[in-house]
C-alpha positions in Angstrom: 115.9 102.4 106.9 116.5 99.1 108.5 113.6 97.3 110.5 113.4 95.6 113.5 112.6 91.5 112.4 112.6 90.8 116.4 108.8 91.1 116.9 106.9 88.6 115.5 104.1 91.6 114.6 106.3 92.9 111.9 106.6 90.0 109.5 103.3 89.7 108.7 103.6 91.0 104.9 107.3 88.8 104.7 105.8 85.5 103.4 107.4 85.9 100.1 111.0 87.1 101.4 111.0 85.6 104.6 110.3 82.0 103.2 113.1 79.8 102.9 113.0 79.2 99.2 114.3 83.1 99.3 115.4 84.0 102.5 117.4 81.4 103.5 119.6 81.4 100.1 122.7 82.8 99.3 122.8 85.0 96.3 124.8 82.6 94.5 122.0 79.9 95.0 119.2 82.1 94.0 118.5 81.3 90.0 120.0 84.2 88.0 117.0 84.4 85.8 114.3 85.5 89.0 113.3 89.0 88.6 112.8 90.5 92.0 109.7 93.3 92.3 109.4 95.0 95.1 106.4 97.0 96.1 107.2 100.6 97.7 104.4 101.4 100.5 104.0 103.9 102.6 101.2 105.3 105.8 97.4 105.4 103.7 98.9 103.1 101.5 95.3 102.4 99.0 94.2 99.1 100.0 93.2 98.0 96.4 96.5 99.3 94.4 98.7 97.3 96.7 96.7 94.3 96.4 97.4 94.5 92.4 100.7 94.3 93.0 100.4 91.3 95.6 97.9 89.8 93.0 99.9 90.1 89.6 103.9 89.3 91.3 103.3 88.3 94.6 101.5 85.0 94.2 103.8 82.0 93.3 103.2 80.9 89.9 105.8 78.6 89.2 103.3 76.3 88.0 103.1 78.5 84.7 106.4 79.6 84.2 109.1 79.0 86.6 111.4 80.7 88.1 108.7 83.4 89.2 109.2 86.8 90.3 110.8 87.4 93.7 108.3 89.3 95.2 109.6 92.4 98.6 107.2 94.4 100.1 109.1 97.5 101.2 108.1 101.0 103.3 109.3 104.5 104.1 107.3 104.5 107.0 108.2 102.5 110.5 105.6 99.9 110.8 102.8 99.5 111.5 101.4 100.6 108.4 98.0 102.2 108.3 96.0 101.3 105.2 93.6 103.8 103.6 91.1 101.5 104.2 91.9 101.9 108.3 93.5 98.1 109.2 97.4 98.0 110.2 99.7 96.2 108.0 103.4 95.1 109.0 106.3 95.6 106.5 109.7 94.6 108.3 111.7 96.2 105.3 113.3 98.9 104.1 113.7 101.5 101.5 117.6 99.3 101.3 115.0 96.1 99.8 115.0 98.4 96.7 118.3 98.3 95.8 117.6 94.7 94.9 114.8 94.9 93.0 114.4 94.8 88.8 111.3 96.6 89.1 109.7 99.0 92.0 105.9 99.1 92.0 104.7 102.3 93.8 100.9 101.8 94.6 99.0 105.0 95.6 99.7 106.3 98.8 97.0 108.3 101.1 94.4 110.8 99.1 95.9 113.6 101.1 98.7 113.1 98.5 101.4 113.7 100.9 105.1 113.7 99.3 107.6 111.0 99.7 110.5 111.2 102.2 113.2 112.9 100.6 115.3 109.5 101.3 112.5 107.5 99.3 113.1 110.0 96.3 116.6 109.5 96.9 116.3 106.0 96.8 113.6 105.6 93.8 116.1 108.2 91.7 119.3 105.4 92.7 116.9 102.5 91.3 116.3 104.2 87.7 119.9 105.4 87.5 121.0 101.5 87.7 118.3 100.5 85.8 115.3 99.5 87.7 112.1 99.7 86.3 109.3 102.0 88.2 105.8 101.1 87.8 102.6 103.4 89.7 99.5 102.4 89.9 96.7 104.9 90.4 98.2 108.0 92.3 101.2 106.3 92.9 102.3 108.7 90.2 102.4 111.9 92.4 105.4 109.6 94.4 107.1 109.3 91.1 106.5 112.5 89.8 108.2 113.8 93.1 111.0 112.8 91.8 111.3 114.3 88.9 111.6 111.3 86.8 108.3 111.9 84.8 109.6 115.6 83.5 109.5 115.5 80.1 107.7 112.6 80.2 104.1 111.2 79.1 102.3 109.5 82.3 98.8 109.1 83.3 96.7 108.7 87.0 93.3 108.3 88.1 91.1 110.4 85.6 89.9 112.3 89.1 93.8 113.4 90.1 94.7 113.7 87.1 94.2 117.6 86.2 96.0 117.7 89.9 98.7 116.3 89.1 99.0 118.7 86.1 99.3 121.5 88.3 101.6 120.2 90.9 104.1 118.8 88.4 103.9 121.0 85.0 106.5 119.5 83.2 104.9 116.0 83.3 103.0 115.4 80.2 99.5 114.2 81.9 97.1 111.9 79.8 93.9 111.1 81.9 92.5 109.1 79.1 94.3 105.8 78.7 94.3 103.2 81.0 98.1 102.8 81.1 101.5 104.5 79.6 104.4 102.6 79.0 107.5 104.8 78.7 110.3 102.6 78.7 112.1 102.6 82.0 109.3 104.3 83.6 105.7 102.9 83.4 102.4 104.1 85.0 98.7 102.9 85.0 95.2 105.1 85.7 93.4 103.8 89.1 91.9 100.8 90.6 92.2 97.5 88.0 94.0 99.5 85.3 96.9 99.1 87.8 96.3 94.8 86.9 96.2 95.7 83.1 99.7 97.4 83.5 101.3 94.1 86.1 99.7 91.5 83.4 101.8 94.0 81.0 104.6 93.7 83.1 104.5 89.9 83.0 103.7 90.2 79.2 106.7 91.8 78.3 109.1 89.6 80.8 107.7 86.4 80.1 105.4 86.3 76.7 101.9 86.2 75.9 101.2 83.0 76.5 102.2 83.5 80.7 100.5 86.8 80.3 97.2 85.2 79.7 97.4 82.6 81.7 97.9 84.5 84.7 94.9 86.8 83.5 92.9 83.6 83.5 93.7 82.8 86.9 92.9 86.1 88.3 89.3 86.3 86.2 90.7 88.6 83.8 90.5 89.8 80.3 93.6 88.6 78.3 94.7 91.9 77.8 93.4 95.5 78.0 95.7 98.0 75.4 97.1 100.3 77.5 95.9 102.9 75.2 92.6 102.2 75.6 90.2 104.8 77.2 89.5 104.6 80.9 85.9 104.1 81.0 85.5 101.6 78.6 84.6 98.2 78.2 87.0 95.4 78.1 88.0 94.2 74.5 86.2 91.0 75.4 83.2 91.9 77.8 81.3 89.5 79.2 78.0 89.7 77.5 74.6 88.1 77.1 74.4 85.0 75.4 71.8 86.5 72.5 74.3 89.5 72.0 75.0 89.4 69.0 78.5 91.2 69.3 79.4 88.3 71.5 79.0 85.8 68.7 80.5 88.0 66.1 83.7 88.7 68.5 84.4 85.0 69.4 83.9 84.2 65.3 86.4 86.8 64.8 88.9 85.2 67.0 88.7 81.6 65.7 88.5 83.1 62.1 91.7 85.6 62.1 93.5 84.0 59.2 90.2 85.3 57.0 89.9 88.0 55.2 86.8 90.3 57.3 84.6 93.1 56.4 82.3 95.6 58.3 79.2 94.9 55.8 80.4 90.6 56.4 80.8 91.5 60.1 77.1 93.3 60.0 75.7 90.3 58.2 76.8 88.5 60.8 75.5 90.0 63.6 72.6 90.6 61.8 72.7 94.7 61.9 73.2 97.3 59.4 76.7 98.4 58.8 76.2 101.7 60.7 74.8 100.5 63.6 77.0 97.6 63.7 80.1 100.5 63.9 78.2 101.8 66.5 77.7 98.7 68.8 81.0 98.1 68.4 82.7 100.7 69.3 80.6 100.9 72.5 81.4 97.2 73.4 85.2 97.2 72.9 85.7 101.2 73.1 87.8 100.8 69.7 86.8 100.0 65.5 86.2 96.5 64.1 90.0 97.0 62.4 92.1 98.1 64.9 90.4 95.3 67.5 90.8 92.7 64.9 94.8 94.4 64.7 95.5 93.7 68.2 94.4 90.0 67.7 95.9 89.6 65.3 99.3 90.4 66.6 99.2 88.7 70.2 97.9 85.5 68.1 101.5 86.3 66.1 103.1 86.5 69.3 101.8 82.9 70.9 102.9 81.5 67.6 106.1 83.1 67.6 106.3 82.1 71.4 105.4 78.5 70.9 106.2 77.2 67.8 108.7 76.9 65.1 107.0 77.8 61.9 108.4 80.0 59.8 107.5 84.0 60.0 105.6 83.5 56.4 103.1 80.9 58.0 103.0 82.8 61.3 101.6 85.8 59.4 99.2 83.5 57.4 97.9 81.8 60.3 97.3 85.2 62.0 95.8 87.1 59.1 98.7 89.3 57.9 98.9 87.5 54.6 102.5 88.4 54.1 105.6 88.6 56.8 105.9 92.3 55.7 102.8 93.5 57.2 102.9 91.5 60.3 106.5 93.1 60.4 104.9 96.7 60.1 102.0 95.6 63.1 104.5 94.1 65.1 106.9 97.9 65.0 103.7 99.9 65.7 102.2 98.1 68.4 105.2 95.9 70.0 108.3 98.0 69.5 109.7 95.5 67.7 110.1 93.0 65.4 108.8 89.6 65.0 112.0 88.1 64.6 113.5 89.5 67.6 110.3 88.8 69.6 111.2 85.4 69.3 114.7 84.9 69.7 113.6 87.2 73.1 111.3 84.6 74.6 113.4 81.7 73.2 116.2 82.9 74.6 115.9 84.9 77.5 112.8 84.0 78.9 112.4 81.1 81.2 111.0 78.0 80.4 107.2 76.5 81.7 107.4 74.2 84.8 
C-alpha cells in the first residue's frame, strides 16, 4: 500500500525515515548493525501507546549507544490518520515499510476494536515467518491475535480488555495480571506505560543493561519494571517521602548487594517489626524483600558483565551470589541464559557507546 510523498501534508510523521542520515542512503551505506522498528498504526490509533513507541525507538540516542534504531512509522490506513484522541496525523508509508523492519511495534488501535485489513494480517504473518519481532502495546494485542500468531501462546492486554480478548480469541492463553509477556519472537505489554516497560525491554535485550537504564533515565523512568510484575503495582523503586523508611532501606540495599541481608536486619533497619516490615514491603515494590533483592542482584551482574572484565567468580561476589554457580542458576531463571553467554552477547554483538 504505497503512499503518495507528493504532498507536503503527508510527511509529517517521516522525520526519522525521511532524513537524510536514512533516506538518502543506499542499503549498502546504512551500518549493518542498525536495527530498524517500525511502528504499525492504523485510523483511532491510541494516542499514548504510539507515543511509547516514538518515545523508547524513535528518539535519536546515538549519544548512548550508537548506531540507534532506525525508527518507520507505517499504516493500513490512507492518510490522514485520525488519532483516538481526535487530531489527524500523516504517515506517508506503507504496510511494504514492514518488510524492512527487525521488530514491528503494533500500538492499540481504536476502542471499537475493529480488525486489521486482511493485507495487514497478511503482512504482520510475512514479518514473523522471516523473523521479525512483534511487539503490542496495550490492545494492540487484538491486531496480533487476529492473526493467529498468539494461538497457543501466553500474552497479556489492558486488565479492562483483557477477559475480551479471551472470548474473541480462545486459544490465546490471556494473563491480565503482569505488566508485560515476553514469548520469544512474539512480545506483548498490558496498557498505557507498561507499553515503555516492554520498549526499555526491547532496548535491554538488544543493547544491555547499562543502555537500558540510561534511556529509562532520560525518559524519567524506573530502571526496570519485571515484566512479571502485577499491573497495579508500584514500581520496584517508587518515589517516596524522604522519612519513609522503605526508601532508606531500598537504596541501603542497593549500595550493599554484595552483603549477606535478612528480613529481621532489614526490619531493624527500617525500624519496624519483621511482620510489618513484610508487609510494607510488599505493598511498596508489589514483590518480597528476596526476590527484589534477586532482581538486583542479577542486572548489577549484568552491568558488570557488560562493562568489565572481571572474572565470573568476582562478578558474583560483587553482586551477592557468593559463588558463580548460583549467579549461574539466577541468571537461567530470570535471563534465559547464562552469564557467560550474556557477555560474549554484548561484547560481541552489541554495538559500542558513542
Amino acid at each position: 500500500m504505497a503512499r503518495d510523498r507528493s504532498n507536503p501534508a503527508n510527511v509529517a510523521a517521516l522525520w526519522r525515515y525521511d532524513s537524510p542520515e536514512v533516506q538518502g542512503m543506499t542499503s549498502a551505506a546504512i551500518d549493518p548493525r542498525q536495527r530498524t522498528v517500525a511502528a504499525l498504526i492504523g485510523d483511532g490509533v491510541l494516542t499514548f501507546d504510539f507515543a511509547c513507541a516514538c518515545e523508547v525507538f524513535g528518539y535519536d540516542r546515538s549519544d548512548i549507544v550508537t548506531p540507534w534504531y532506525r525508527f518507520l512509522v507505517a499504516s493500513q490506513d490512507p492518510p490522514p490518520i485520525r488519532t483516538s484522541t481526535g487530531f489527524l496525523m500523516a504517515a506517508d508509508l506503507g504496510l511494504e515499510a514492514l518488510d524492512e523492519a527487525d521488530t514491528i511495534v503494533v500500538p492499540g488501535w481504536a476502542d471499537d476494536l475493529r480488525p486489521p485489513r486482511p493485507e495487514t494480517i497478511d503482512a504482520l504473518r510475512a514479518a514473523y515467518a522471516r523473523g521479525a519481532r512483534l511487539m503490542s502495546i496495550c490492545i494492540g494485542s487484538f491486531v496480533l491475535a487476529a492473526t493467529g500468531l498468539l494461538d497457543g501462546r501466553r500474552a497479556t492486554t489492558h486488565w479492562r480488555f483483557a477477559e475480551r480478548l479471551q472470548r474473541a480469541f480462545p486459544a490465546v492463553e490471556v494473563d491480565p495480571s503482569v505488566l508485560y509477556i515476553d514469548d520469544g519472537q512474539i512480545l506483548t505489554s498490558a496498557g498505557t506505560a507498561a507499553g515503555i516497560d516492554l520498549g526499555l525491554h526491547v532496548v535491554r535485550l538488544d543493547y544491555g543493561a547499562e543502555v537500558a537504564n540510561e534511556v529509562a533515565r532520560r525518559i524519567v523512568m524506573p530502571p526496570h519494571r519485571d515484566g512479571g510484575q502485577a499491573q497495579y503495582i508500584a514500581a520496584p523503586m517508587p518515589v517516596l517521602a524522604a522519612d519513609d523508611p522503605i526508601r532508606d532501606t531500598l537504596a541501603w540495599i542497593v549500595e550493599h548487594l554484595d552483603e549477606e541481608m535478612a528480613v529481621d536486619g532489614l526490619a531493624a533497619r527500617a525500624a519496624m517489626s519483621p511482620r510489618s516490615f513484610l508487609r510494607h514491603f510488599k505493598a511498596t515494590t508489589g514483590t518480597t524483600p528476596l526476590d527484589w533483592i534477586l532482581g538486583q542482584r542479577v542486572r548489577l551482574a549484568q552491568r558488570l558483565l557488560e562493562t568489565t572484565d572481571l572474572p565470573l567468580e568476582l562478578v558474583a561476589e560483587r553482586a551477592g551470589f557468593g559463588a558463580a554457580v548460583t549467579m549461574r542458576h539466577h541468571f537461567a531463571q530470570r535471563v534465559r541464559t547464562s552469564p557467560q553467554a550474556y557477555r560474549r552477547t554484548f561484547r560481541d554483538r552489541a554495538p559500542q557507546p558513542a
